[in-house]
C-alpha angles and dihedrals in degrees: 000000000000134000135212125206115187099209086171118125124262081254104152089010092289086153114038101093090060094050088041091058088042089050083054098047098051092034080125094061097032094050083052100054094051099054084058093042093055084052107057104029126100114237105259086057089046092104099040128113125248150228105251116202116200120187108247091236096058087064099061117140115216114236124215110207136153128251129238085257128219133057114322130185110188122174113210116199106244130235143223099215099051138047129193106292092020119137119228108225116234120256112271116252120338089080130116136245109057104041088216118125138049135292122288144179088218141067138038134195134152126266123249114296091241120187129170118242112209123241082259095057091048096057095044096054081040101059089021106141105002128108144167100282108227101022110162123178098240098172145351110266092216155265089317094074112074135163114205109221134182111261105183126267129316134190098224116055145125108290091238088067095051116138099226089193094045093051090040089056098040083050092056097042084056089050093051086044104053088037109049106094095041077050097061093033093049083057093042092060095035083062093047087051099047093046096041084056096049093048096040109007076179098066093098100156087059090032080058094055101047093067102037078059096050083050099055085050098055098045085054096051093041083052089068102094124244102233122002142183084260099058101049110108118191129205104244123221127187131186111242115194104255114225106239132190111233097209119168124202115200107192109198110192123189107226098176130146084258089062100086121207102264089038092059086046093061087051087056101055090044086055091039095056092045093055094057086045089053099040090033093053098029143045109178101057140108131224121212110193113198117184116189152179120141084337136038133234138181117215146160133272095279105040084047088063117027107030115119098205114119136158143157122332129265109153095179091070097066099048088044081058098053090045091054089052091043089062096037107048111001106060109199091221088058096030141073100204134201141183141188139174138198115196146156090228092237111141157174104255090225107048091050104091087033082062093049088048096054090048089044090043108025118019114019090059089064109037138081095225141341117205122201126198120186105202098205148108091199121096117276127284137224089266092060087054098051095042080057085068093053092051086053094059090030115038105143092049123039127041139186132205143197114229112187095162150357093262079070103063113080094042091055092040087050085043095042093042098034115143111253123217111241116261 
């Protein structure tokens, strides 16, 4: 039996379809290693790929061979350390794999099996399964969204489009055509030639004109070109406007003296992870980014993410802002709209239940879902209590989280953002 290895390069995607079945195959592992990796990374390393380990064990190949056939007694001398289902432990030290312990004359085993998953495989097992709930395709968002679809065959087109099969046989059928009647003739001729040699193999004058006519016959069949203008036949395609959904996210962030350092950079990687969810899953949404402390402030990306200003805390001002965008550029009847808050639920006592009504009166009516996280290992606030409320009037959707530490991120954002089965 021989083998053979391709040790080219991936040079033109050869080799794309191999790593994509072994990516299948150890979506278990992979999907593993990425969980770990969100929860210990910093946030400029949050979209890059990873190292994967896989046991070598778990890379076994099963072999197919054949028995010795036939009927075989075999006696095995029996043991005192070992009965039948047991598992025999592995050699300590001197095996491979984790490179720990200390040196040993005995042993031997095989490293983990390591590969590199690129930045776009990241993302996808990262956001794999997960969604905007509620997401309903109000409008089209224009004439910029198309979808190019098949439409049959035409006989004008770009070359590159041209349907080799469908010319070829256009071609043929001309030819049939145009050629029909000199055909039949042709083989009406060739028989009175072939009869009139074998009655009266003498006749030479007929004989004559019986093949200058097959002559002329044949020159005017072969005339008939092999392929013409006529004959080319093009795949069609046509843009069809392609229904999108116009969904809008606003991210509001407490950055209050309350928020410590570590507990704003907590907010940060939660907002950070839901943008590359939003930019990586949609394109035709929008990102509202609302910074606030007694006042409120809408920025950009990176003021959003990286401004050190900070102040006393007024939560209600940042959700009175988004309520005044909401009315002025985002209409419910064209928008799917979305919210969602990081905080460290430290509030002032008094604007507390101000906050919960403008949710109840004023947002929560028009969104598709609002999404709380409280950053904190304290006890909870007054403005967990009163969001409460607003979970009661509004469960399926709206939804708060607790966030202690880094390591919880990425478990509440898959649990915030899963994927729901249609009811």
């Amino acid at each position: 039996m021989s083998y053979v290895i391709d040790r080219r390069l991936n040079g033109k995607n050869k080799s794309t379809v191999n790593r994509q079945r072994f990516i299948r195959r150890y979506r278990d592992h992979i999907k593993k290693a990425v969980e770990d990796a969100v929860s210990r990374r910093s946030i400029t390393d949050m979209e890059h790929g990873e190292q994967i380990s896989i046991p070598g064990r778990d890379i076994d190949e099963p072999v197919l061979h054949h028995g010795r056939g036939g009927k075989q007694t075999v006696v095995h001398p029996g043991n005192k350390e070992f009965v039948a289902g047991e598992r025999i432990p592995r050699p300590q030290g001197g095996g491979g794999g984790q490179g720990a312990g200390k040196a040993s004359n005995s042993g031997e085993g095989m490293d983990e099996f390591v590969f590199q998953i690129t930045q776009e495989e990241f993302l996808d097992f990262m956001f794999e399964d997960l969604e905007l709930p509620n997401l309903v395709k109000r409008h089209l968002t224009g004439a910029e969204t198309f979808k190019t679809v098949r439409a049959g065959i035409s006989s004008e087109g770009n070359p590159s489009r041209i349907n080799i099969v469908r010319t070829l046989r256009s071609a043929h059928a001309r030819r049939i055509a145009l050629s029909g009647s000199s055909r039949a003739k042709l083989r009406e001729v060739k028989a009175d030639l072939e009869r009139l040699r074998r009655e009266e193999p003498d006749n030479f004058s007929d004989i004559q004109l019986l093949e200058a006519e097959i002559e002329r016959l044949s020159a005017r069949i072969h005339r008939i070109p092999f392929l013409d203008t006529f004959d080319l036949k093009y795949n069609l395609l046509v843009k069809h406007p392609n229904p999108s959904s116009k969904a809008v996210m606003f991210c509001l962030m407490d950055v209050s003296g309350s928020m410590t350092q570590a507990t704003k950079d907590v907010a940060k990687r939660f907002f950070i992870l839901l943008y590359l969810f939003l930019k990586r899953n949609y394109d035709k949404i929008d990102v509202v980014f609302i910074r606030h402390h007694t006042s409120a402030k809408e920025v950009d990306e990176e003021e959003f993410f990286y401004s050190r200003e900070t102040g006393g805390t007024i939560v209600s001002s940042a959700l009175k802002m988004m309520q005044e965008i909401m009315a002025e550029r985002y209409p419910t009847n064209e928008w799917n709209i979305y919210g969602a808050q990081a905080s460290d639920g430290d509030n002032w006592n008094d604007d507390s239940p101000i906050c919960r009504d403008i949710l109840i009166k004023q947002i929560m009516p028009f969104v598709q879902y609002f999404t709380y996280v409280e950053i904190t290992p304290r006890e909870h606030q007054a403005l967990w209590f009163e969001y409460e409320r607003v979970a009661e009037a509004f469960g399926d959707t709206f939804a708060q989280q607790q966030l202690v530490s880094a390591g919880d991120i990425y478990p509440v954002f898959r649990e915030l953002f899963q994927r729901r089965l249609a009811t």
